[in-house]
VMD Tcl script that builds the backbone (N, CA, C; Angstrom):
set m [mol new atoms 492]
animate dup $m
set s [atomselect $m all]
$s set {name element resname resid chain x y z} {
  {N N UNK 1 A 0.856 -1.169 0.000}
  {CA C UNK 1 A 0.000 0.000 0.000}
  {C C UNK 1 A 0.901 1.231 0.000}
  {N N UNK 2 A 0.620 2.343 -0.541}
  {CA C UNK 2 A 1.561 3.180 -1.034}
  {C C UNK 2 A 1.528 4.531 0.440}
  {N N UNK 3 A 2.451 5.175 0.310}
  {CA C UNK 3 A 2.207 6.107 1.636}
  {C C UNK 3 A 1.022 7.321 1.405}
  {N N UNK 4 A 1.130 7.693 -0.208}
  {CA C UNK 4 A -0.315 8.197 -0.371}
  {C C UNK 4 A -1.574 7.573 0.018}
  {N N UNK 5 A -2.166 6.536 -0.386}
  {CA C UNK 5 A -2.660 5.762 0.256}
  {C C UNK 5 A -3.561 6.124 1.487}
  {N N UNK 6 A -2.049 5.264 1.976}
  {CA C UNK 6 A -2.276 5.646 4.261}
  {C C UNK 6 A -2.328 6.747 4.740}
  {N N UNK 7 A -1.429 7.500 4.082}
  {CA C UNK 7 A -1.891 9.336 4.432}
  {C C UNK 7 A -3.284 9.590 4.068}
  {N N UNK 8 A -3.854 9.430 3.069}
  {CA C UNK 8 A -5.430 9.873 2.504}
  {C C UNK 8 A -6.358 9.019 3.573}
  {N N UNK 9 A -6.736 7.725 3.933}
  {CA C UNK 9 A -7.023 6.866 4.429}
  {C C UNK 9 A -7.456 7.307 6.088}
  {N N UNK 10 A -6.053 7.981 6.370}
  {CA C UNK 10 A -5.560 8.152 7.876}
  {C C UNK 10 A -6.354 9.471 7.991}
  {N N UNK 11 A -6.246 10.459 7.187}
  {CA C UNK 11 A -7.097 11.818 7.054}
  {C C UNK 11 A -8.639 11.492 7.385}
  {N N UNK 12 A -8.863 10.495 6.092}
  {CA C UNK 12 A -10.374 10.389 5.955}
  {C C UNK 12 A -11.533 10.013 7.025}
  {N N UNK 13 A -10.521 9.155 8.184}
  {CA C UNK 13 A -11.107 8.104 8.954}
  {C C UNK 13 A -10.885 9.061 10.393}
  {N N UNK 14 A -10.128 10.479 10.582}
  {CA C UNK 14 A -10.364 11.657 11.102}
  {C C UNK 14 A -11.475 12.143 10.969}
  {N N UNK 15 A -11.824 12.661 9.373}
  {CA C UNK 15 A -12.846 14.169 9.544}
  {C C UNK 15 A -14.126 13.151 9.001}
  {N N UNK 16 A -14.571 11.787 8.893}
  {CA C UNK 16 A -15.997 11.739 8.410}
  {C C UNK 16 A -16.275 10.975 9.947}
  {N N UNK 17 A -17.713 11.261 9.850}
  {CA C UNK 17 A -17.862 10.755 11.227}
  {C C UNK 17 A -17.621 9.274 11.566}
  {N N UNK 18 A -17.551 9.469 12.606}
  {CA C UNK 18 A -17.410 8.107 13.130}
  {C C UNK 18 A -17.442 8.050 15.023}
  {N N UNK 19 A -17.007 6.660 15.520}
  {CA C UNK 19 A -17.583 6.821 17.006}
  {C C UNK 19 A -15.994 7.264 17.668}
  {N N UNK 20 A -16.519 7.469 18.881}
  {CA C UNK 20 A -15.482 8.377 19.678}
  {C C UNK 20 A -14.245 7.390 19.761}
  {N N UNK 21 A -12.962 8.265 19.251}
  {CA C UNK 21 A -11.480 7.609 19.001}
  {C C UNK 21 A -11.137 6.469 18.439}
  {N N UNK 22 A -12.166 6.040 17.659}
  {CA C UNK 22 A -12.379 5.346 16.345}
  {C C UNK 22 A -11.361 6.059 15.274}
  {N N UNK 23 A -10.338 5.632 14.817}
  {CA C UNK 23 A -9.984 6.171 13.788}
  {C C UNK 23 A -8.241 5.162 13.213}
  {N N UNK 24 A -7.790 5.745 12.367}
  {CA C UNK 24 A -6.450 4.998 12.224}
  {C C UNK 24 A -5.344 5.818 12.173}
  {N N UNK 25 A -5.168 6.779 13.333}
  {CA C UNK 25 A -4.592 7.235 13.713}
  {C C UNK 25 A -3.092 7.204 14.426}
  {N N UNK 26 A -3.758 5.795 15.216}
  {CA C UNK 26 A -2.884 4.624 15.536}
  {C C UNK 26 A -2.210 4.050 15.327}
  {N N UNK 27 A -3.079 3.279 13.929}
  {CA C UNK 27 A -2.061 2.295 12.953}
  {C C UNK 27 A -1.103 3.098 11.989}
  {N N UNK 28 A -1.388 4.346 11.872}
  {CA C UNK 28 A -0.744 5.447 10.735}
  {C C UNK 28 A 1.120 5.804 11.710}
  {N N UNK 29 A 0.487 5.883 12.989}
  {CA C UNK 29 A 1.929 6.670 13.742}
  {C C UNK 29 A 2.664 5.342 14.145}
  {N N UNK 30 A 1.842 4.081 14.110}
  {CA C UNK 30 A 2.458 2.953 14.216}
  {C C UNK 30 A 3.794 2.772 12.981}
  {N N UNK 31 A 2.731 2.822 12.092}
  {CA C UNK 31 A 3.449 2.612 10.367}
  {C C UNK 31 A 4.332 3.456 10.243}
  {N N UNK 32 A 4.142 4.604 10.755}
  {CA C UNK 32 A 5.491 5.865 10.280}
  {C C UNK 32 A 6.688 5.750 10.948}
  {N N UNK 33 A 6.273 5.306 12.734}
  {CA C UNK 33 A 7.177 4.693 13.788}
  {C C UNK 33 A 8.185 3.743 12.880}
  {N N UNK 34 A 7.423 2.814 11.976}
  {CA C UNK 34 A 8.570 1.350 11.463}
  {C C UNK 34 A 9.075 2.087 9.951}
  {N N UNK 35 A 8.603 3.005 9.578}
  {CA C UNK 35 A 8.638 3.195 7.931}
  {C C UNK 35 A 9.480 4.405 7.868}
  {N N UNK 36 A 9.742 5.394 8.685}
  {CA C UNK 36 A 9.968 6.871 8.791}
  {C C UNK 36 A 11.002 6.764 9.089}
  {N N UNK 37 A 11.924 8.012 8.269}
  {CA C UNK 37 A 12.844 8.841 8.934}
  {C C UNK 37 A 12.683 9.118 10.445}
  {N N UNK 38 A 13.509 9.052 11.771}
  {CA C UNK 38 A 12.482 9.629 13.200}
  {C C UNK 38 A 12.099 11.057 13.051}
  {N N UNK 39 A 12.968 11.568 12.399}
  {CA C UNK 39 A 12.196 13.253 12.613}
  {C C UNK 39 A 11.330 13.384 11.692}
  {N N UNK 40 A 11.614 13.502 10.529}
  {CA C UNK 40 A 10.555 13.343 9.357}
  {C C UNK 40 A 8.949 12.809 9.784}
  {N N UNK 41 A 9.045 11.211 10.187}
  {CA C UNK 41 A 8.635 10.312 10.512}
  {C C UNK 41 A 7.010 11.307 12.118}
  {N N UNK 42 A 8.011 11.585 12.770}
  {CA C UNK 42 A 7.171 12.185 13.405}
  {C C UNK 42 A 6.914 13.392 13.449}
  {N N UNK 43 A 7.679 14.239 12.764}
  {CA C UNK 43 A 6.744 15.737 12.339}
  {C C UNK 43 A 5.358 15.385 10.921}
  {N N UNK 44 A 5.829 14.332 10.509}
  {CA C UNK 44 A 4.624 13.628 9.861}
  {C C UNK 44 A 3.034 13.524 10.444}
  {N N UNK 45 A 3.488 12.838 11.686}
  {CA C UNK 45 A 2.601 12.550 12.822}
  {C C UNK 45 A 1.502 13.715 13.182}
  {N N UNK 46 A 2.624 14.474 13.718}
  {CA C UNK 46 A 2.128 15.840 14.418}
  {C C UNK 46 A 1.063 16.542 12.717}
  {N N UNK 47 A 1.800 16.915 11.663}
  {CA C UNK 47 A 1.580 17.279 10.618}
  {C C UNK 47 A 0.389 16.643 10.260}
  {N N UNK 48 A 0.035 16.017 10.483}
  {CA C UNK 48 A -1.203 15.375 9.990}
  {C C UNK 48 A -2.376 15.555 11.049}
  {N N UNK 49 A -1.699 15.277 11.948}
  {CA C UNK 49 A -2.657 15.797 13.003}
  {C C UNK 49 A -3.415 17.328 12.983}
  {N N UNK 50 A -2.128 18.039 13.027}
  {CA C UNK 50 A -2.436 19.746 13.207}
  {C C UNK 50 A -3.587 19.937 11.936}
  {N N UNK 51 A -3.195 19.125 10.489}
  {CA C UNK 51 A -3.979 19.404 9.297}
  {C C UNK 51 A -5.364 19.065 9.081}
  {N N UNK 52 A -5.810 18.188 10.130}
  {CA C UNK 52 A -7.172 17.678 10.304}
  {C C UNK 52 A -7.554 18.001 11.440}
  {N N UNK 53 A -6.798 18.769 12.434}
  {CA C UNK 53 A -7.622 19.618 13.901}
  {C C UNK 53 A -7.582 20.860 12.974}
  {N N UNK 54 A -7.178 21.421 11.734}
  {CA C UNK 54 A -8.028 22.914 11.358}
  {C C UNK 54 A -9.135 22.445 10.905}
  {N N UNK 55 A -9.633 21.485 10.659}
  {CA C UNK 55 A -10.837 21.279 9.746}
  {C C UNK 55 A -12.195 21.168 11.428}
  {N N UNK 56 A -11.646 19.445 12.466}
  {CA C UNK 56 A -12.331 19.716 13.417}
  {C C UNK 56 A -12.087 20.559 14.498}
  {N N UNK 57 A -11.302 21.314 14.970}
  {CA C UNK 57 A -11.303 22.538 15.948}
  {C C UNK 57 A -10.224 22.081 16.914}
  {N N UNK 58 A -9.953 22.835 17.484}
  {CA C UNK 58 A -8.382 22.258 18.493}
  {C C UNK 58 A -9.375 22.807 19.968}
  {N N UNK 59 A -9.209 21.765 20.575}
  {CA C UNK 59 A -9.416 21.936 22.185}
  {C C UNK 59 A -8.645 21.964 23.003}
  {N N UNK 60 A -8.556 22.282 24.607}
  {CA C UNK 60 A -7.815 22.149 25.443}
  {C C UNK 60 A -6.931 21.159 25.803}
  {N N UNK 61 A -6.890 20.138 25.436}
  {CA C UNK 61 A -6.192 18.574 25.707}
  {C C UNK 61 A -5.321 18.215 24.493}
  {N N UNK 62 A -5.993 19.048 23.370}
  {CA C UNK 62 A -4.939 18.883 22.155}
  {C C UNK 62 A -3.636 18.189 21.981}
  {N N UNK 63 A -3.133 18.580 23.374}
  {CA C UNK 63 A -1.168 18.548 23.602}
  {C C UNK 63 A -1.578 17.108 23.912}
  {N N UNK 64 A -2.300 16.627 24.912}
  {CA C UNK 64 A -1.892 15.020 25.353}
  {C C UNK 64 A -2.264 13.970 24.308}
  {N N UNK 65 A -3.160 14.699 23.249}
  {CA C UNK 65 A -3.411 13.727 22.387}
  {C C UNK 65 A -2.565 13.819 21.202}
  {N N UNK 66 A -1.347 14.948 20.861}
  {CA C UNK 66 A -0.528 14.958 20.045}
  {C C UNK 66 A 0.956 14.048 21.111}
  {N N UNK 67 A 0.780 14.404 22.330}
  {CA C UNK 67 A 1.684 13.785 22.879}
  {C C UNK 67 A 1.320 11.936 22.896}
  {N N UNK 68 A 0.274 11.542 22.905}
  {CA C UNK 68 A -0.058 10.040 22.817}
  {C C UNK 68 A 0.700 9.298 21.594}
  {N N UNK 69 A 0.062 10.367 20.157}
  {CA C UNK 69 A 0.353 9.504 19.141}
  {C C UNK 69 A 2.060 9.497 19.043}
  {N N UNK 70 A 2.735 10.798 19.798}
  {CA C UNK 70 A 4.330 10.369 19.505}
  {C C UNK 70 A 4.929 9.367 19.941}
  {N N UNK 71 A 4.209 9.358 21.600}
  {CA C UNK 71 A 4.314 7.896 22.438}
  {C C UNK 71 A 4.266 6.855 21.192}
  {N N UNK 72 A 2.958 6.687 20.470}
  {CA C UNK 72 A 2.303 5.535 19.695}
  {C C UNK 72 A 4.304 5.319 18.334}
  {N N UNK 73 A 3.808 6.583 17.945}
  {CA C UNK 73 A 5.183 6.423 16.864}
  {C C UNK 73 A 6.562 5.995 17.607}
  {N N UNK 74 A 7.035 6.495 18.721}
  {CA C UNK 74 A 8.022 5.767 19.153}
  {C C UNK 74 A 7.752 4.531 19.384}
  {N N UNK 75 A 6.691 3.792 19.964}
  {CA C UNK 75 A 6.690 2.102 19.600}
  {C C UNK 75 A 6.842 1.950 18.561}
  {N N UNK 76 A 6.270 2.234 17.134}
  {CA C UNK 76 A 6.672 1.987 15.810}
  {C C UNK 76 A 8.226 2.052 15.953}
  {N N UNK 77 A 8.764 2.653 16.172}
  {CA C UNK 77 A 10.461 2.807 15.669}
  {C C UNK 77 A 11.021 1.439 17.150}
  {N N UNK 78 A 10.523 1.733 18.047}
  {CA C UNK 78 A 10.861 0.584 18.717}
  {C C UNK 78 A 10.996 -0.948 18.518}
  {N N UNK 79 A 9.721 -1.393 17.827}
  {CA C UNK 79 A 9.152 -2.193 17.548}
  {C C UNK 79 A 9.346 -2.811 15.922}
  {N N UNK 80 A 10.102 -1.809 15.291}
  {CA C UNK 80 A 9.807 -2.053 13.537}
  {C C UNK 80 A 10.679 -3.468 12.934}
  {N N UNK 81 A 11.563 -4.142 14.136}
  {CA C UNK 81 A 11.821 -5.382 13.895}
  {C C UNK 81 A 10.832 -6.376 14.644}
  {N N UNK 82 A 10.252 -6.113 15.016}
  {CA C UNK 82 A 9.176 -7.341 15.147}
  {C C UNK 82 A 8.165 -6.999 14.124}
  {N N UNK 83 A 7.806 -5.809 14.224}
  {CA C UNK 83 A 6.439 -5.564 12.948}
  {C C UNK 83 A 6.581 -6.063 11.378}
  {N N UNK 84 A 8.177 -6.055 11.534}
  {CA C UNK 84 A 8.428 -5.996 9.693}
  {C C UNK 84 A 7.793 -7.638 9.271}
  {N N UNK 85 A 7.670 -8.386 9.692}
  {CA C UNK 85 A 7.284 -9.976 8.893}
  {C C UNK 85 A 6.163 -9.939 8.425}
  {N N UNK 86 A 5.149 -9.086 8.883}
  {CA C UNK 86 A 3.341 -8.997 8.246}
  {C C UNK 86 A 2.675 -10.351 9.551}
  {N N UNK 87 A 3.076 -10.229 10.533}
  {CA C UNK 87 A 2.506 -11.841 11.577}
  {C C UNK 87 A 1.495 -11.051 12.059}
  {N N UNK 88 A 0.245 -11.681 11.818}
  {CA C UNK 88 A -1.156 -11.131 12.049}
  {C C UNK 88 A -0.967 -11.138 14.181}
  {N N UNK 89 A -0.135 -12.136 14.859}
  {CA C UNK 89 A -0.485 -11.974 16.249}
  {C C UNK 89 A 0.239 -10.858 16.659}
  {N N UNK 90 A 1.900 -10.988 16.196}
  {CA C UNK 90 A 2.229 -9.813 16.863}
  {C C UNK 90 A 2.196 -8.339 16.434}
  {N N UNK 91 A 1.499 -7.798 15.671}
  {CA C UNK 91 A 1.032 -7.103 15.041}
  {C C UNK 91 A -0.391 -6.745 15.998}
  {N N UNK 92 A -1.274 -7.789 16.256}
  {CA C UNK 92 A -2.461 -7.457 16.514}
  {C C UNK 92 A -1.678 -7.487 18.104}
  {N N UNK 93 A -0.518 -7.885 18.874}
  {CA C UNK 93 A -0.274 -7.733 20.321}
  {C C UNK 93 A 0.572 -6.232 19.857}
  {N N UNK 94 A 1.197 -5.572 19.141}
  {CA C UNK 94 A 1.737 -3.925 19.112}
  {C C UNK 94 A 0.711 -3.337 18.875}
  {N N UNK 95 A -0.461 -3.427 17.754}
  {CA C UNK 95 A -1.505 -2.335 18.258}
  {C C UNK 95 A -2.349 -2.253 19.411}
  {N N UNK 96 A -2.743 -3.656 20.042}
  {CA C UNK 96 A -3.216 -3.229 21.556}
  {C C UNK 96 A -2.131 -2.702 22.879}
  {N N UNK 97 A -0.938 -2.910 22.714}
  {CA C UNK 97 A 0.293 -2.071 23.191}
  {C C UNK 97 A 0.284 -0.411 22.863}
  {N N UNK 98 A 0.171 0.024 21.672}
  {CA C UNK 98 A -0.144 0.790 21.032}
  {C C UNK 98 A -1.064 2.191 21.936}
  {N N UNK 99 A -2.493 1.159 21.627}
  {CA C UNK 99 A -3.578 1.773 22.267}
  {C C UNK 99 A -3.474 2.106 23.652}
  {N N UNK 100 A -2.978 1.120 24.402}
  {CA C UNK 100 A -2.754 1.879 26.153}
  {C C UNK 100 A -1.543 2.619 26.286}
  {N N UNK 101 A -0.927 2.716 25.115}
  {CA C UNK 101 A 0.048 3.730 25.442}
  {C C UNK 101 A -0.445 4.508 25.026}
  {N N UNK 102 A -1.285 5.095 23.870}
  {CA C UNK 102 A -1.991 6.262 23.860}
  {C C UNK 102 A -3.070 6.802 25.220}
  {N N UNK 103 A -3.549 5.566 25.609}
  {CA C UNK 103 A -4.703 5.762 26.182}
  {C C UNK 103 A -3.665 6.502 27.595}
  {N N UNK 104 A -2.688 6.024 27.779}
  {CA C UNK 104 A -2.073 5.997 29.355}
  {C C UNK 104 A -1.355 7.646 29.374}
  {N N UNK 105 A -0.779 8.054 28.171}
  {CA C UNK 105 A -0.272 9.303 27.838}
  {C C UNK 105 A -1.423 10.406 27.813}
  {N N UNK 106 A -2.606 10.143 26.943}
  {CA C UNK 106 A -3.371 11.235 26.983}
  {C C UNK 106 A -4.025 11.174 28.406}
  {N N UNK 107 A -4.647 10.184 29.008}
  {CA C UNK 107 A -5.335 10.080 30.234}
  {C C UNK 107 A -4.333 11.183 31.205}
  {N N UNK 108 A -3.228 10.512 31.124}
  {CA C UNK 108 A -2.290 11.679 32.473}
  {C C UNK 108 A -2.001 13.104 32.128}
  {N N UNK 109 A -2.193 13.348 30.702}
  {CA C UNK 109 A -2.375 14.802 30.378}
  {C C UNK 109 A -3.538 15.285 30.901}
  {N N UNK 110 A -4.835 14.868 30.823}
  {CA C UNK 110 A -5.826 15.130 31.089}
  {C C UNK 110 A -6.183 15.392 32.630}
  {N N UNK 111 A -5.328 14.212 33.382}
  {CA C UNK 111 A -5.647 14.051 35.068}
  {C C UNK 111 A -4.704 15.382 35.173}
  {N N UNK 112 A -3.371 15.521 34.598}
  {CA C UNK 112 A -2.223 16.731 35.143}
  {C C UNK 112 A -2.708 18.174 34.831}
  {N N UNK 113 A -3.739 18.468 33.865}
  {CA C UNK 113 A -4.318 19.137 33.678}
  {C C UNK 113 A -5.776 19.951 34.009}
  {N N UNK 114 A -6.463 18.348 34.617}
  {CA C UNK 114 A -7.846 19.115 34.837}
  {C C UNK 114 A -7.975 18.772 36.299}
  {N N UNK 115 A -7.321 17.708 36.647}
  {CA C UNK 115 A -8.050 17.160 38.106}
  {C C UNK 115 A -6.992 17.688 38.811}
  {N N UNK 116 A -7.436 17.635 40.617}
  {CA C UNK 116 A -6.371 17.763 41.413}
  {C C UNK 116 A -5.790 16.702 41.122}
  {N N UNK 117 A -4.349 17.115 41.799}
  {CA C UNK 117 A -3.138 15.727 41.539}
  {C C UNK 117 A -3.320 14.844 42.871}
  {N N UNK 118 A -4.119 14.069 42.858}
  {CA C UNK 118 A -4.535 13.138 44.080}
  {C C UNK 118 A -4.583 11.473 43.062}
  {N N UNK 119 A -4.412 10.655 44.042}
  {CA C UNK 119 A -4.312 9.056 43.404}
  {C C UNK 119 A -6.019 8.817 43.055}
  {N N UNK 120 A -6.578 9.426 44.172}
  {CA C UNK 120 A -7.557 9.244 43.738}
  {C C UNK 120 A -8.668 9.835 42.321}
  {N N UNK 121 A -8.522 11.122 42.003}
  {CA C UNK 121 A -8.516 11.686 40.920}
  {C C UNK 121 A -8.084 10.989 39.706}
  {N N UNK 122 A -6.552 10.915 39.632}
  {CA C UNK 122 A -6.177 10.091 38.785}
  {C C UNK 122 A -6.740 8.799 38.350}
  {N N UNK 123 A -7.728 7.723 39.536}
  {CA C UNK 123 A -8.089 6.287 39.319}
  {C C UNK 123 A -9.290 6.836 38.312}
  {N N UNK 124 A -10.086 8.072 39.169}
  {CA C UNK 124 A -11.337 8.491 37.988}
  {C C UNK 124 A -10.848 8.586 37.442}
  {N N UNK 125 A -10.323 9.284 36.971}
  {CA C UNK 125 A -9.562 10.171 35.382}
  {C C UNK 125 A -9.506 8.568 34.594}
  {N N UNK 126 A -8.811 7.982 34.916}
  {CA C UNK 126 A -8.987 6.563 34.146}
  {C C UNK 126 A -9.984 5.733 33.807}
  {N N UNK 127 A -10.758 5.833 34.906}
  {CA C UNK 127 A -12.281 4.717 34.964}
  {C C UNK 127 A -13.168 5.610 34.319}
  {N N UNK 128 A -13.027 6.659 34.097}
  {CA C UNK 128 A -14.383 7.520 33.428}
  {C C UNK 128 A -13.606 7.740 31.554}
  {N N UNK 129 A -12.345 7.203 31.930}
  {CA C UNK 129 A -11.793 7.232 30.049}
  {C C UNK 129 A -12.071 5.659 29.648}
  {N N UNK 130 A -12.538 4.613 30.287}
  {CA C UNK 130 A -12.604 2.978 30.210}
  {C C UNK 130 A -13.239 3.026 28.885}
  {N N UNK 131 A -14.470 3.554 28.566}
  {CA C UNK 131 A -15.297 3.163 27.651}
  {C C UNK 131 A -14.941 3.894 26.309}
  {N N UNK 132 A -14.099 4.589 25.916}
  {CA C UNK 132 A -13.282 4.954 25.107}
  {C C UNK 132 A -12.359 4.057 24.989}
  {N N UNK 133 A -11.716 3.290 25.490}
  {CA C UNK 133 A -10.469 2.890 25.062}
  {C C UNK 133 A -11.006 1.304 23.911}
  {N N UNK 134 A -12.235 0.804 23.955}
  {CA C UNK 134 A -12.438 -0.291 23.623}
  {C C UNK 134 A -12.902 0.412 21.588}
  {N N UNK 135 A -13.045 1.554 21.728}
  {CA C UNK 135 A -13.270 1.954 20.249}
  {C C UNK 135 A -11.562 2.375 19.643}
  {N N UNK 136 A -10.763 2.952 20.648}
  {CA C UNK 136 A -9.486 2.904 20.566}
  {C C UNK 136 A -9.000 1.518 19.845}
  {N N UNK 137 A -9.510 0.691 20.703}
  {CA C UNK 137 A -8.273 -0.835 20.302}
  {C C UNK 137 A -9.056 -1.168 18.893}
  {N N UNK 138 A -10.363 -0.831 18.476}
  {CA C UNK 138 A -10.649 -1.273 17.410}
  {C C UNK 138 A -10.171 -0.448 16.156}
  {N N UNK 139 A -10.031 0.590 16.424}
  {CA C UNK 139 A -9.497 1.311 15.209}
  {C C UNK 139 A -7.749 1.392 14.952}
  {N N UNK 140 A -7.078 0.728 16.043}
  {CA C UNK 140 A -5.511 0.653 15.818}
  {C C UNK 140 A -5.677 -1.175 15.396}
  {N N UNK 141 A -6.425 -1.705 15.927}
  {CA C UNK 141 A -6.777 -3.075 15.579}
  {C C UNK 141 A -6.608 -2.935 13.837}
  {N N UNK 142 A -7.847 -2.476 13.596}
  {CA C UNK 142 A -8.084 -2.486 12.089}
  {C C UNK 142 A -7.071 -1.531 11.361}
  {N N UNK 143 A -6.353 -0.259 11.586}
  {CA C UNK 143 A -5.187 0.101 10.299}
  {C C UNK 143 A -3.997 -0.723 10.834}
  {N N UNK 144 A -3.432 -0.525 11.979}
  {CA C UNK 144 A -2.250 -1.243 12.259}
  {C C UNK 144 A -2.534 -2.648 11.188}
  {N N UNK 145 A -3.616 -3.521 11.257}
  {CA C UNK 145 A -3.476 -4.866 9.979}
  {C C UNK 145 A -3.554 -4.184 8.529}
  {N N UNK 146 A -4.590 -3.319 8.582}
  {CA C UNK 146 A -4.350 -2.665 6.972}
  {C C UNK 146 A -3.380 -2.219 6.665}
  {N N UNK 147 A -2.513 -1.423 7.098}
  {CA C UNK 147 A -1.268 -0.638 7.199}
  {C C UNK 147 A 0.076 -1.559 6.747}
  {N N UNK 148 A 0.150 -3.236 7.990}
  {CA C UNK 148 A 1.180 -3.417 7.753}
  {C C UNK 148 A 0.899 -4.805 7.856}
  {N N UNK 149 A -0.115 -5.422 8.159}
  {CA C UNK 149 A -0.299 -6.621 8.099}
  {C C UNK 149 A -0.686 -7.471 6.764}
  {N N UNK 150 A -1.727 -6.450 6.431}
  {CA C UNK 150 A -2.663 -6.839 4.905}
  {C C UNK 150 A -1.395 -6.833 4.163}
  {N N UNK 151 A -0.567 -5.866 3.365}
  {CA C UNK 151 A 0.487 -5.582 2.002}
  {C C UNK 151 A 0.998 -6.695 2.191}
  {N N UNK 152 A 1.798 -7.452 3.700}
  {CA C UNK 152 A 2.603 -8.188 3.498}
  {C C UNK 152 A 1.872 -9.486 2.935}
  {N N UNK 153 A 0.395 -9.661 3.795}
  {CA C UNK 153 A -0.072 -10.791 3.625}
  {C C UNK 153 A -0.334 -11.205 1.765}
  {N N UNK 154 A -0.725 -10.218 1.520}
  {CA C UNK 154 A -0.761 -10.217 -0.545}
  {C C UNK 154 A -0.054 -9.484 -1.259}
  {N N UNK 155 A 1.696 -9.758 -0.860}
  {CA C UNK 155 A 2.515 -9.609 -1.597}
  {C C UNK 155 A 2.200 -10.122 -2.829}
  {N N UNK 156 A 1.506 -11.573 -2.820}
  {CA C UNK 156 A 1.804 -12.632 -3.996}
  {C C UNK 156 A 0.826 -12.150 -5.066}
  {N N UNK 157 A 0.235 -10.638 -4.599}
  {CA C UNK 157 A -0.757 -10.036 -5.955}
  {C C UNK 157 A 0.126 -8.952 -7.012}
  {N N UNK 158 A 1.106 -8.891 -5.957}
  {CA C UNK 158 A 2.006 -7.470 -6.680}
  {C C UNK 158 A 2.649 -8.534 -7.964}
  {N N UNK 159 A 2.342 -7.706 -9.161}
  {CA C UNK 159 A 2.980 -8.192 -10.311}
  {C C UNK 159 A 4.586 -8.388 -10.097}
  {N N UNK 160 A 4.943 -9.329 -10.942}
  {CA C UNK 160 A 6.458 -9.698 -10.355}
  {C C UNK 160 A 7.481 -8.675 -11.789}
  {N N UNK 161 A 8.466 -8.288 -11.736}
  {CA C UNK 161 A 9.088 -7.610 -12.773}
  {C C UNK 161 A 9.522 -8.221 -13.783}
  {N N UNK 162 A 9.293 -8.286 -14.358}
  {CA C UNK 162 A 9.836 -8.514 -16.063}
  {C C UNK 162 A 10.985 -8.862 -16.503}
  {N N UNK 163 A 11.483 -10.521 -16.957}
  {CA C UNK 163 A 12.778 -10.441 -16.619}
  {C C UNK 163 A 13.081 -10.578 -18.165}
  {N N UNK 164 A 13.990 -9.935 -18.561}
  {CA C UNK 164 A 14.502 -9.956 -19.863}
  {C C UNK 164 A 16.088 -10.606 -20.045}
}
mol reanalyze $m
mol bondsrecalc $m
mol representation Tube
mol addrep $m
């Protein structure tokens, strides 16, 4: 799949509706994490982000959720020797890795930001983000395999080159 593609894809599944943190956002900073230059790679990240919060509006928390997906892209660069084979398990065990590292980065932006800094605050701050995180794992579920699982799995469609 080509990086035009996953860039258009990754946009689209941003601005049309869909359910809360549903998106492939995930699997995109995953893919750039194993595929990217690191700086390139993650001003990519951010860049894509910033280009689809002018369309839906930038809020107060903005930062923990640009800070999640860098979290998310540094597992990609962490991880890009286990990801590279196309293996549907460990692939489907880095995007649910993935997801609580987003989920665990933006959540503590959110607790460091809105709640008092008490343990207890913080346990809400988590238990009242629970029911979000299960639309999370489905949308890094599904690009993280489109992204990098699917191409490898049907290599054997890509025309082979021409040998003269």
């Amino acid at each position: 799949m080509s990086r035009s593609v996953i860039i258009l894809l990754t946009i689209l599944s941003r601005l049309i509706p869909h359910p809360p943190n549903f998106g492939f956002m995930g699997g995109f900073s995953l893919w750039s994490g194993k595929n990217s230059n690191p700086y390139l790679g993650s001003l990519g990240v951010l860049a894509l982000l910033f280009f689809t919060d002018l369309f839906l509006g930038f809020h107060n928390q903005i930062a923990g959720v640009y800070c999640g997906y860098l979290g998310v892209f540094l597992m990609g660069r962490l991880f890009s020797k286990v990801t590279q084979q196309g293996s549907f398990l460990k692939n489907t065990f880095i995007a649910g890795l993935s997801s609580l590292t987003f989920f665990t980065i933006s959540n503590l932006w959110v607790w460091w930001t809105t709640y008092p800094h008490t343990v207890s605050d913080l346990v809400t701050c988590f238990v009242l983000a629970i029911p979000f995180l299960g639309y999370t794992f489905a949308g890094d579920f599904t690009s993280t395999h489109l992204f990098m699982t699917l191409p490898h799995r049907l290599r054997f469609l890509r025309p082979k080159p021409a040998q003269l």
